[in-house]
N, CA, C and O atoms as a printed pandas DataFrame, in Angstrom:
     atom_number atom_name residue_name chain_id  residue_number  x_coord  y_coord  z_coord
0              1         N          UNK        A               1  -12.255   -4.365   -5.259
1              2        CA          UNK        A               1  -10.834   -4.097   -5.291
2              3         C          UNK        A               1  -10.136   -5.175   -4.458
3              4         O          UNK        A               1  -10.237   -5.382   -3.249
4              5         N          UNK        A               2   -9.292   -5.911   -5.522
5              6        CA          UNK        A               2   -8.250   -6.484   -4.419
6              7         C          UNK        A               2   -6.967   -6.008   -3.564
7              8         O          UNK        A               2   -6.502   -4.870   -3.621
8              9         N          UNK        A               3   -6.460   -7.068   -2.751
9             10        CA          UNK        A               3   -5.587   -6.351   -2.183
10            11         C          UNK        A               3   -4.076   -6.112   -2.928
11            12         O          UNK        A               3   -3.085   -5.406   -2.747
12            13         N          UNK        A               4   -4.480   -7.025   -3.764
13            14        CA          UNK        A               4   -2.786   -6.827   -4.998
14            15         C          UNK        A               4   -3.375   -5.254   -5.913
15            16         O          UNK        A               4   -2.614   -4.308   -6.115
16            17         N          UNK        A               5   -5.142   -5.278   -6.455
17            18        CA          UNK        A               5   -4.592   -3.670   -7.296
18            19         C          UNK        A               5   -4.426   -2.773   -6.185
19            20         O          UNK        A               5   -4.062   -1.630   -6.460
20            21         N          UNK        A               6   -4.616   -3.061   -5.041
21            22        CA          UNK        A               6   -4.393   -1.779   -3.909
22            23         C          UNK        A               6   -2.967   -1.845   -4.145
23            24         O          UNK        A               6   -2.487   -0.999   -4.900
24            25         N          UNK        A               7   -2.213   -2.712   -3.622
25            26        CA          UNK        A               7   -0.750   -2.732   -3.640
26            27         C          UNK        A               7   -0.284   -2.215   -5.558
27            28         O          UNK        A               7    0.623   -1.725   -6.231
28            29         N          UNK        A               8   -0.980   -2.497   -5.606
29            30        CA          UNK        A               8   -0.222   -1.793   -7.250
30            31         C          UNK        A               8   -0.323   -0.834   -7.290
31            32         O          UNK        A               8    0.583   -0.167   -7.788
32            33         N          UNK        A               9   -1.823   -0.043   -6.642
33            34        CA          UNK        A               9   -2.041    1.250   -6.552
34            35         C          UNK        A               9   -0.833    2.244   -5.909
35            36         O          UNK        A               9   -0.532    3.339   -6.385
36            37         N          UNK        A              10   -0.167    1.580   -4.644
37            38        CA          UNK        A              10    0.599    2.196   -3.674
38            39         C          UNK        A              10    1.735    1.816   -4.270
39            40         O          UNK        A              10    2.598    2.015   -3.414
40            41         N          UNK        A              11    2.307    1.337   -5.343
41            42        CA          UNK        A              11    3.477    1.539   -5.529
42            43         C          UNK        A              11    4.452    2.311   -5.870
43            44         O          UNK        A              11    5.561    1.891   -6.202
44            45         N          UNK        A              12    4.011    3.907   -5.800
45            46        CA          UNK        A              12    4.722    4.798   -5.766
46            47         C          UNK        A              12    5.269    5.100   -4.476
47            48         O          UNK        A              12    6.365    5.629   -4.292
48            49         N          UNK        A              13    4.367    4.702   -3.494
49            50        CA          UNK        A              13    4.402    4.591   -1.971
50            51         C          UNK        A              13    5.565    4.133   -1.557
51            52         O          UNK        A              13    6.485    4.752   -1.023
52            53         N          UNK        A              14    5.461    2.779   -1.887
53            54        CA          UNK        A              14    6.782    2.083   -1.883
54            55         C          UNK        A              14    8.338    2.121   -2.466
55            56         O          UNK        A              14    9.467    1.860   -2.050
56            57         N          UNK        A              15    7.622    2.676   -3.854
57            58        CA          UNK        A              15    9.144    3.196   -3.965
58            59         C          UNK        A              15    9.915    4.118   -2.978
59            60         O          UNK        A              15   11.077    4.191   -2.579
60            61         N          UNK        A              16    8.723    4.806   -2.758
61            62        CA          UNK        A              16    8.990    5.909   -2.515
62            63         C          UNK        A              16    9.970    5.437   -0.811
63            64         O          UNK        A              16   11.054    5.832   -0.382
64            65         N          UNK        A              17    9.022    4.528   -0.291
65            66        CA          UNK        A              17    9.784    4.186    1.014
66            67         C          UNK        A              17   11.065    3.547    0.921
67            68         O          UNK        A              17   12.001    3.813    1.675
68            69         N          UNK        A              18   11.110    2.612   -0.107
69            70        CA          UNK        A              18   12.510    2.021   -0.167
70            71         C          UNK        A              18   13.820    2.913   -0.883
71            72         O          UNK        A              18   15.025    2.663   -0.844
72            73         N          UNK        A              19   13.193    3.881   -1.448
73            74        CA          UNK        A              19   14.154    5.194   -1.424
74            75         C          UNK        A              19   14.544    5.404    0.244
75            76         O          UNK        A              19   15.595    5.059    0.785
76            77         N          UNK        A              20   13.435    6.036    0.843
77            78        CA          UNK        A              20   13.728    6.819    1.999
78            79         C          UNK        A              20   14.582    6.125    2.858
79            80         O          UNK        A              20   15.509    6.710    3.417
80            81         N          UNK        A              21   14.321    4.715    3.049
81            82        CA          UNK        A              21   14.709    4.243    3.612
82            83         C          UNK        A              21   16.556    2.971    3.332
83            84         O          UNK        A              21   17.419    2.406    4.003
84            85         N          UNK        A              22   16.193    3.173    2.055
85            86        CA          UNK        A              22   18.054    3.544    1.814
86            87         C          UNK        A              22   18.806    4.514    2.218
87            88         O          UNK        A              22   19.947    4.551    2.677
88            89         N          UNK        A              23   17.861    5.458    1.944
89            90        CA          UNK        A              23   18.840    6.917    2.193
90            91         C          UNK        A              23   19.113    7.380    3.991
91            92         O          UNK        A              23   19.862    8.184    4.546
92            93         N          UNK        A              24   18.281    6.591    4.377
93            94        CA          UNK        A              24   18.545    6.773    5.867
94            95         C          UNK        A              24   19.654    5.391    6.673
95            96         O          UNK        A              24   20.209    5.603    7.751
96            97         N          UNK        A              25   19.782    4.241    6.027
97            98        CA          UNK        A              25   20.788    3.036    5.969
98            99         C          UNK        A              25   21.855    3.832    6.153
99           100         O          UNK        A              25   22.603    3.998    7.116
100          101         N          UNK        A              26   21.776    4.600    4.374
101          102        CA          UNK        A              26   23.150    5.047    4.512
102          103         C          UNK        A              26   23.668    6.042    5.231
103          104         O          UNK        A              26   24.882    6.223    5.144
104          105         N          UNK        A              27   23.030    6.727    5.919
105          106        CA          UNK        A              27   23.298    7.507    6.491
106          107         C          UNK        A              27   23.316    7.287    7.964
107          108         O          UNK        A              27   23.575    8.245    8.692
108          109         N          UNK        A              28   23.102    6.288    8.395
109          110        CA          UNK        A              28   23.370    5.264    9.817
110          111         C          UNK        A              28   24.652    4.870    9.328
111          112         O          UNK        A              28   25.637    5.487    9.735
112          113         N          UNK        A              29   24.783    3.951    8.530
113          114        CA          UNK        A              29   25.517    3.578    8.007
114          115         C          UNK        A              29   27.237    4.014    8.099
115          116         O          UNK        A              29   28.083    3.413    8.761
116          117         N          UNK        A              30   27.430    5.088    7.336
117          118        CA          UNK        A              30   28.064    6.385    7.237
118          119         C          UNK        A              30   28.488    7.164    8.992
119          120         O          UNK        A              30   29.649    7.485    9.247
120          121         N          UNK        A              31   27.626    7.309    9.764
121          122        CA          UNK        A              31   27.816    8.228   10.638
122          123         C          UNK        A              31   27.937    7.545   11.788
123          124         O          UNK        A              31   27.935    8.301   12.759
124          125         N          UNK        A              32   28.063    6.177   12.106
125          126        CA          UNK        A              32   27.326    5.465   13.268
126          127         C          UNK        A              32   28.626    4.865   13.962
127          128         O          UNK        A              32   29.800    5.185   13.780
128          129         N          UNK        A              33   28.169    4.052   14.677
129          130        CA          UNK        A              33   29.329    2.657   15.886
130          131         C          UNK        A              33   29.102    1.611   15.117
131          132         O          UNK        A              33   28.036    1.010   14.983
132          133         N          UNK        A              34   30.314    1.360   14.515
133          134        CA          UNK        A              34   30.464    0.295   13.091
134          135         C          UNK        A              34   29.986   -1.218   14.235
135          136         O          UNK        A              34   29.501   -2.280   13.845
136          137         N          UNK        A              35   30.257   -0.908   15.382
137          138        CA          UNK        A              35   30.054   -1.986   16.098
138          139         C          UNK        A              35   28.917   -2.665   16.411
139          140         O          UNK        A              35   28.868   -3.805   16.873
140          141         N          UNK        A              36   27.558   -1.599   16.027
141          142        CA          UNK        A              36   26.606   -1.258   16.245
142          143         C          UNK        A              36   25.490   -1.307   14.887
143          144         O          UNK        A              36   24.263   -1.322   14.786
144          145         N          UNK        A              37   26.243   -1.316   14.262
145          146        CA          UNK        A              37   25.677   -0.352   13.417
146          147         C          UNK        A              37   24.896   -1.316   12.265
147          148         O          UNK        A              37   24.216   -0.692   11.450
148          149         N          UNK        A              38   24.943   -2.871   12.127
149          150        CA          UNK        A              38   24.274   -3.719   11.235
150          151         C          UNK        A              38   22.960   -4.075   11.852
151          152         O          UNK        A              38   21.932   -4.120   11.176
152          153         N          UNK        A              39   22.992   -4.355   13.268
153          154        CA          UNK        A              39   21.837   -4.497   14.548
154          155         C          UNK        A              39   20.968   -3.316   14.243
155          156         O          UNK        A              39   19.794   -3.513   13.929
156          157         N          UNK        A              40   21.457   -2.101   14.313
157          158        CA          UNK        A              40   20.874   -0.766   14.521
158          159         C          UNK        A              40   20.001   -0.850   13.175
159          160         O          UNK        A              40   18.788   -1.005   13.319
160          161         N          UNK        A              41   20.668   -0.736   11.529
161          162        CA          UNK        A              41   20.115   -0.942   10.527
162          163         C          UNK        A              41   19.061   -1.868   10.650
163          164         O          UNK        A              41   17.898   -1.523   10.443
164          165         N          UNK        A              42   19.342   -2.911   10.941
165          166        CA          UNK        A              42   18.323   -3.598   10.811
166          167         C          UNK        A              42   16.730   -3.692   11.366
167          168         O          UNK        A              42   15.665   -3.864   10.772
168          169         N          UNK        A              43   17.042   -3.515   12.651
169          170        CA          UNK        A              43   15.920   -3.119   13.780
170          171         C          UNK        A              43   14.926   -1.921   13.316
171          172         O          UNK        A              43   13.709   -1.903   13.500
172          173         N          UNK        A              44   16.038   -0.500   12.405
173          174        CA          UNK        A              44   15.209    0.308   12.309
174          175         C          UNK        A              44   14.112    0.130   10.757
175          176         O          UNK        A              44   13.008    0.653   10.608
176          177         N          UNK        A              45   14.930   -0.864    9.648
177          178        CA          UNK        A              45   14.303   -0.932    8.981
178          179         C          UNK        A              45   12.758   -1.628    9.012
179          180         O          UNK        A              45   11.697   -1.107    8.668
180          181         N          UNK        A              46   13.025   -3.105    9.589
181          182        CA          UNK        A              46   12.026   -3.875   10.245
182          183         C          UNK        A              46   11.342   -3.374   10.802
183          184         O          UNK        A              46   10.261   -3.961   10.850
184          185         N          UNK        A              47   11.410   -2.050   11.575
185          186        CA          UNK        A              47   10.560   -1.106   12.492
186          187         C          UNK        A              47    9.607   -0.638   11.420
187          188         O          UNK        A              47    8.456   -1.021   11.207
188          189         N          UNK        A              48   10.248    0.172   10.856
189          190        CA          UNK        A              48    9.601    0.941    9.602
190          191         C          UNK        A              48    8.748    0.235    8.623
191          192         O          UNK        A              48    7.521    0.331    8.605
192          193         N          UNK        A              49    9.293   -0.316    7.994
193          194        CA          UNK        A              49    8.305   -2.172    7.166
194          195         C          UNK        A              49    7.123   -2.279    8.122
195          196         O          UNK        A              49    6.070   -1.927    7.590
196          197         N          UNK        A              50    7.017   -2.658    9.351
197          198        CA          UNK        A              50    6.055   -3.202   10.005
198          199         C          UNK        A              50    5.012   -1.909    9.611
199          200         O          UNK        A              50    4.172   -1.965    8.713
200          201         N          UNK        A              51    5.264   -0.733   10.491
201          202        CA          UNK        A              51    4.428    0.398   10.315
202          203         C          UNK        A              51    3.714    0.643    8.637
203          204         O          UNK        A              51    2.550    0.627    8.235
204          205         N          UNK        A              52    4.981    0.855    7.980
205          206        CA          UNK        A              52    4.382    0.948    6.267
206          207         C          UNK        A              52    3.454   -0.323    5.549
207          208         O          UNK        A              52    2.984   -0.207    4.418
208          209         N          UNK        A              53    3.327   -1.197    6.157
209          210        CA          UNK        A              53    2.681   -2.592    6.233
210          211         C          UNK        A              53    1.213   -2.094    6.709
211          212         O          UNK        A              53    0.213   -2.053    5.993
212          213         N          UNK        A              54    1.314   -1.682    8.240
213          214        CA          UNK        A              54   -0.283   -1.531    8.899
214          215         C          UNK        A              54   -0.414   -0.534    8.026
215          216         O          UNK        A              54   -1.311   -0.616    7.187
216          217         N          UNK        A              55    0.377    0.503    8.050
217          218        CA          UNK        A              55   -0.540    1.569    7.135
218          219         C          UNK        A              55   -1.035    1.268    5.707
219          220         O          UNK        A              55   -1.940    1.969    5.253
220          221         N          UNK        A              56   -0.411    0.098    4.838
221          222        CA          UNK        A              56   -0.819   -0.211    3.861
222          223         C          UNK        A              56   -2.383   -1.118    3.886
223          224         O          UNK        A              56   -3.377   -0.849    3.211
224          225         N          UNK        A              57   -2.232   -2.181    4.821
225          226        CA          UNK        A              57   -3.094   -2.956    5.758
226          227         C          UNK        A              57   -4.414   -2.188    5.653
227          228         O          UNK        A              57   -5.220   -2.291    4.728
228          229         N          UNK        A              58   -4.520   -1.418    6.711
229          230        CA          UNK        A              58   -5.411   -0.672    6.892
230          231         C          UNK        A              58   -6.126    0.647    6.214
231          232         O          UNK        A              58   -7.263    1.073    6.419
232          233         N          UNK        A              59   -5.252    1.085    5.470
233          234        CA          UNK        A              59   -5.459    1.621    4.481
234          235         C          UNK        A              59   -6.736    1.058    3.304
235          236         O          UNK        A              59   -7.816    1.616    3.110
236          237         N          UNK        A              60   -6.246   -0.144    2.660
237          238        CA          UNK        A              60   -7.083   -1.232    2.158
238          239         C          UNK        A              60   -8.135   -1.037    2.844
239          240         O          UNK        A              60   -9.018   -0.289    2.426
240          241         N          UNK        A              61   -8.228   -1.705    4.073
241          242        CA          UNK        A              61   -9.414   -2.082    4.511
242          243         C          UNK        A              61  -11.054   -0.845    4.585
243          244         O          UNK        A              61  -12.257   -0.873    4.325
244          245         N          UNK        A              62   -9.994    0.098    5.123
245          246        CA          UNK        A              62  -10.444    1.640    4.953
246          247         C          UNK        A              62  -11.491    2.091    3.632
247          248         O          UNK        A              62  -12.603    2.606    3.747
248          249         N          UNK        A              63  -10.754    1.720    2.313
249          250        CA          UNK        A              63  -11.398    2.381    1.130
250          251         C          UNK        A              63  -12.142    1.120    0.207
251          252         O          UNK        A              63  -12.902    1.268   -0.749
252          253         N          UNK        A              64  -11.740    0.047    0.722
253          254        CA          UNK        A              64  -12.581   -1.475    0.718
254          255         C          UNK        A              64  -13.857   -1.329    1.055
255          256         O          UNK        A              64  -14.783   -1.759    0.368
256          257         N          UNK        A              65  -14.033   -0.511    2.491
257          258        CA          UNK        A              65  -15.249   -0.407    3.054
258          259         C          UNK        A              65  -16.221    0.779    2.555
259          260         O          UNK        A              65  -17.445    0.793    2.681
260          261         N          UNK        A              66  -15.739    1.371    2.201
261          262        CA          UNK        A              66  -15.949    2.742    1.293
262          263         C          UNK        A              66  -16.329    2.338   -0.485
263          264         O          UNK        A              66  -17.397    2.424   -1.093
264          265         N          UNK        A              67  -15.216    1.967   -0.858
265          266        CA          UNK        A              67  -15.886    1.486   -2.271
266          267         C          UNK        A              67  -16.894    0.112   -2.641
267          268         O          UNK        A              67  -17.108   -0.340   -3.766
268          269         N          UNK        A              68  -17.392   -0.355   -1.432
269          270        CA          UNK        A              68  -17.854   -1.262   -1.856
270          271         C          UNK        A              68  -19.055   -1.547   -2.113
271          272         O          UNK        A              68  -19.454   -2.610   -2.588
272          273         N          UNK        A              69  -20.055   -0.087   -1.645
273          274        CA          UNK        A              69  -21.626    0.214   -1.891
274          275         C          UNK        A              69  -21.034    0.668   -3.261
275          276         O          UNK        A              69  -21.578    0.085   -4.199
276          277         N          UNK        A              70  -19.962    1.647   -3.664
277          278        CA          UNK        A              70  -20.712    2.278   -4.854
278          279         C          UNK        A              70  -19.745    1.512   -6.297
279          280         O          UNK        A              70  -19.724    1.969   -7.440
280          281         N          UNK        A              71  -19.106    0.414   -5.866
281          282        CA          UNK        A              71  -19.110   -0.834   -7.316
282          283         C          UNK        A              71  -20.397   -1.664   -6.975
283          284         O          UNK        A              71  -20.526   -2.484   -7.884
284          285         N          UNK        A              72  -21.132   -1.766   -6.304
285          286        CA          UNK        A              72  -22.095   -2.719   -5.571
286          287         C          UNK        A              72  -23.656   -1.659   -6.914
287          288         O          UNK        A              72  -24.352   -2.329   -7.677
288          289         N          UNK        A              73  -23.762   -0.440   -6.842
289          290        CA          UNK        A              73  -24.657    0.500   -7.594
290          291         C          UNK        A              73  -24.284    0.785   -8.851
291          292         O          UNK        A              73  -25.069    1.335   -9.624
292          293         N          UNK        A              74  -22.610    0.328   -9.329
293          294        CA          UNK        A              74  -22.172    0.698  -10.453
294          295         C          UNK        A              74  -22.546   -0.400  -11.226
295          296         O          UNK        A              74  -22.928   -0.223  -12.383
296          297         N          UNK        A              75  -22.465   -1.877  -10.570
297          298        CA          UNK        A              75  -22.666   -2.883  -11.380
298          299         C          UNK        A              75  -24.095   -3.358  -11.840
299          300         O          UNK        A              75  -24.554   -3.922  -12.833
300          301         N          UNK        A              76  -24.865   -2.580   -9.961
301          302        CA          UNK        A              76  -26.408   -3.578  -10.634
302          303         C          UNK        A              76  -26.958   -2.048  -11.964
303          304         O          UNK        A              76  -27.704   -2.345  -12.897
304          305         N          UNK        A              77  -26.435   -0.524  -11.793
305          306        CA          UNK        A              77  -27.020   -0.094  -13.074
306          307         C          UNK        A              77  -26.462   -0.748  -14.318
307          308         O          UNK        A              77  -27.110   -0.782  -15.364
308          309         N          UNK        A              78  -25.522   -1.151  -14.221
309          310        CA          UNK        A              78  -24.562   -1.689  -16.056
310          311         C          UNK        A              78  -25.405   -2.876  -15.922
311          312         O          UNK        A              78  -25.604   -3.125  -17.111
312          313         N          UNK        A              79  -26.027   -3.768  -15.267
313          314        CA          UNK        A              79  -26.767   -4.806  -15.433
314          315         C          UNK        A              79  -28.283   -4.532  -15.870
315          316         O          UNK        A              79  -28.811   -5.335  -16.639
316          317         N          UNK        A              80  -29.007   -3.414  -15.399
317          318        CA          UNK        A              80  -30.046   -2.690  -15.614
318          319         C          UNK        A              80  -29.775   -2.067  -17.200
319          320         O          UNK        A              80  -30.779   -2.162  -17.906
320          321         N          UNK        A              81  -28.631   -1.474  -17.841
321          322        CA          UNK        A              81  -28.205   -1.137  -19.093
322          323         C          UNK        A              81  -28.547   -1.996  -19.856
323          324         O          UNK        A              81  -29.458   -1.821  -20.665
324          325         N          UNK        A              82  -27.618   -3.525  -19.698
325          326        CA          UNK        A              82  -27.745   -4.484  -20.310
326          327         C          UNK        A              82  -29.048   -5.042  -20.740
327          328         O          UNK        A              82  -29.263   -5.417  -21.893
328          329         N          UNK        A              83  -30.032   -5.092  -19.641
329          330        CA          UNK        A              83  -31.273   -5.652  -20.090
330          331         C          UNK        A              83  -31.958   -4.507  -20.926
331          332         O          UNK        A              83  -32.675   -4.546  -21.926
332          333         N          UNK        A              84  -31.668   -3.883  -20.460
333          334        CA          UNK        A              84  -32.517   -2.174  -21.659
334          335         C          UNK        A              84  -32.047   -2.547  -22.913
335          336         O          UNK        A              84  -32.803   -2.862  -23.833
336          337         N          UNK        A              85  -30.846   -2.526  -22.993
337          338        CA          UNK        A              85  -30.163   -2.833  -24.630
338          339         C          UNK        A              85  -30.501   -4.546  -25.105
339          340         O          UNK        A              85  -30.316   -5.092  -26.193
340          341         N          UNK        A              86  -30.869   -4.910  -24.257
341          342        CA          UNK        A              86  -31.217   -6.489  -24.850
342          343         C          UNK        A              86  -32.568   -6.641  -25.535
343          344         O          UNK        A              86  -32.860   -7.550  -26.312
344          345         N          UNK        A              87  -33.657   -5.256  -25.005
345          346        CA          UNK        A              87  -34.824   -5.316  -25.500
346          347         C          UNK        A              87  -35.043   -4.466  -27.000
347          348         O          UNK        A              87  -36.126   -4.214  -27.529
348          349         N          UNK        A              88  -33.892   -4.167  -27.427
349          350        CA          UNK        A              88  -34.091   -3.391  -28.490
350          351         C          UNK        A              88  -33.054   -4.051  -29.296
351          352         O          UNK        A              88  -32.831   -3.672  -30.446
C-alpha cells in the first residue's frame, strides 16, 4: 500500500475535516474580535491540519506495518497458483 491509496482511502476523512473545519471558520468568523479574528482563523486551522496530518501520517505507518506480512503470503500463494496452473 502506498501512501497516495492510503490518502485516497481517507478521503472521506478529509472531506469530512474540511467541512468541519469551515464550519468552525465560520463560526469564529461570525462571533469573534474582527480585529482578531483572521490571526485567530488561521492559527486554529494550521493547528488542526498539522494534527489531521500526524494522524493521517501515522495512521499509514500503523496498517503499513500490519498489512505487510499478509500481501507478503497473499502474493507468494498467487505465485505458488501460478506455477500449479503452469503445469497443467
Amino acid at each position: 500500500m502506498s501512501f497516495f491509496e492510503y490518502i485516497k482511502d481517507k478521503r472521506y476523512f478529509w472531506v469530512f475535516y474540511l467541512i468541519i473545519m469551515t464550519f468552525v471558520s465560520l463560526i469564529m468568523f461570525l462571533g469573534g474580535n474582527h480585529q482578531e479574528i483572521g490571526s485567530n482563523i488561521l492559527y486554529i486551522n494550521i493547528s488542526c491540519f498539522f494534527f489531521a496530518l500526524l494522524y493521517t501520517t501515522i495512521g499509514y505507518f500503523y496498517r503499513k506495518r500490519f498489512f505487510q506480512p499478509l500481501t507478503e503470503v497473499i502474493e507468494s500463494q498467487h505465485e505458488e497458483l501460478l506455477e500449479l496452473f503452469a503445469m497443467y
